[in-house]
C-alpha positions, 0 to 999 in steps of 0.5 A, spaced: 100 678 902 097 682 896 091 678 893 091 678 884 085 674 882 080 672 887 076 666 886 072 669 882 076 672 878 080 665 877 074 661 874 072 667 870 080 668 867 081 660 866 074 660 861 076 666 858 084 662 857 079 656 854 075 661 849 081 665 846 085 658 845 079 655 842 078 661 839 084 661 834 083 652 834 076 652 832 075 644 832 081 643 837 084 638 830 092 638 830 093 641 836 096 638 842 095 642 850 101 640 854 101 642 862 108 643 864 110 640 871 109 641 877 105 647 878 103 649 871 098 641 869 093 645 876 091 650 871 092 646 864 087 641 867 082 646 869 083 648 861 082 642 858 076 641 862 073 648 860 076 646 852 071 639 852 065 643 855 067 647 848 069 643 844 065 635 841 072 633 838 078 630 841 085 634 842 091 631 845 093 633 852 100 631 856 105 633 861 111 635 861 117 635 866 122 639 864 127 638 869 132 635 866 133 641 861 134 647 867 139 650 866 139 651 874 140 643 874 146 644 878 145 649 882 140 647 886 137 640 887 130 638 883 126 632 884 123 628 877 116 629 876 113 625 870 112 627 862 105 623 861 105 624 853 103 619 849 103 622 842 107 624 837 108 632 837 110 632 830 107 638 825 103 638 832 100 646 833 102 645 841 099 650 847 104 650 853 101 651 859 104 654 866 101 658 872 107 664 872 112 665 866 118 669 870 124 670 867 123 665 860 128 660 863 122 654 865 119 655 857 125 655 854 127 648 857 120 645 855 121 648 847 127 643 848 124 638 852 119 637 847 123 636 841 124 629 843 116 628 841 116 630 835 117 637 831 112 642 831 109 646 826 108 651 831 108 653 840 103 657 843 104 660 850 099 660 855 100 663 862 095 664 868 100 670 871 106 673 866 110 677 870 112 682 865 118 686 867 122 680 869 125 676 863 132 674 862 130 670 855 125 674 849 119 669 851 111 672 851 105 669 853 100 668 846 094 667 852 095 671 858 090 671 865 094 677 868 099 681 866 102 684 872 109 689 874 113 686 881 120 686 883 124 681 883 124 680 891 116 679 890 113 673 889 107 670 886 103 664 889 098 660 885 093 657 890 090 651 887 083 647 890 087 641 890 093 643 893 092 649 897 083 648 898 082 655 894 084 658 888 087 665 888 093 668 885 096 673 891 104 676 891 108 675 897 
């Protein structure tokens, strides 16, 4: 196991992520965060809790699953989580948030996930590990932790403190 982001580094990259999307939000008006099942929602909440230290407005903020979009469904078997979105995304500025954007597949099912709450006016992509040289779908991050060069036998492990009692990145 190789280390990516230490504990440290993780906390000082989610502030980072929260800034850069509050940067271009400033107020948090029309815009909408949504955490992607089952692994992205780790780091959207950590987000959000930094964005509500920021920002004295409202924003919406909802959970996506987007098993039923895969277009691997029928090759391996994948168990529901739950969509948690109580508003309607249209002509919403949208901010998807996953923990590793690998081959694009993941995002463009949530793209097509999504139209069942509304239009958007527009989509942003924020990713904890951007795995660049792997994609299969021309798919880029807006908001990036770490962007990092692996093979495809590699994999990258997120670690959260919730699940896994500590929050690092390492390649495996």
């Amino acid at each position: 196991m190789k280390p990516i982001l230490t504990q440290q580094q993780v906390a000082i990259t989610l502030k980072r992520l929260a800034r850069h999307i509050y940067e271009n939000h400033i107020g948090m008006e029309n815009v909408a965060l949504i955490g992607l099942q089952p692994r992205g929602i780790f780091l959207s909440d950590r987000i959000v809790e930094e964005l509500k230290a920021l920002c004295d407005n409202e924003f919406h903020y909802g959970k996506l699953d987007i098993t039923f979009y895969r277009d691997d469904i029928r090759k391996e078997f994948h168990v529901a989580n739950k969509t948690d979105i109580s508003f309607s995304l249209e002509n919403k500025q949208v901010v998807l948030i996953d923990d590793v954007l690998f081959t694009g597949r993941t995002i463009r099912a949530a793209l097509d996930a999504l139209l069942a709450f509304g239009r958007p006016s527009k989509v942003e992509l924020c990713v904890l590990i951007d795995r660049r040289f792997s994609r299969e779908l021309p798919i880029q991050p807006d908001y990036c932790g770490r962007a990092i060069d692996t093979f495809a036998s590699q994999k990258v492990k997120v670690l959260w403190q919730d699940k896994d009692e500590k929050n690092e990145v390492v390649l495996i």
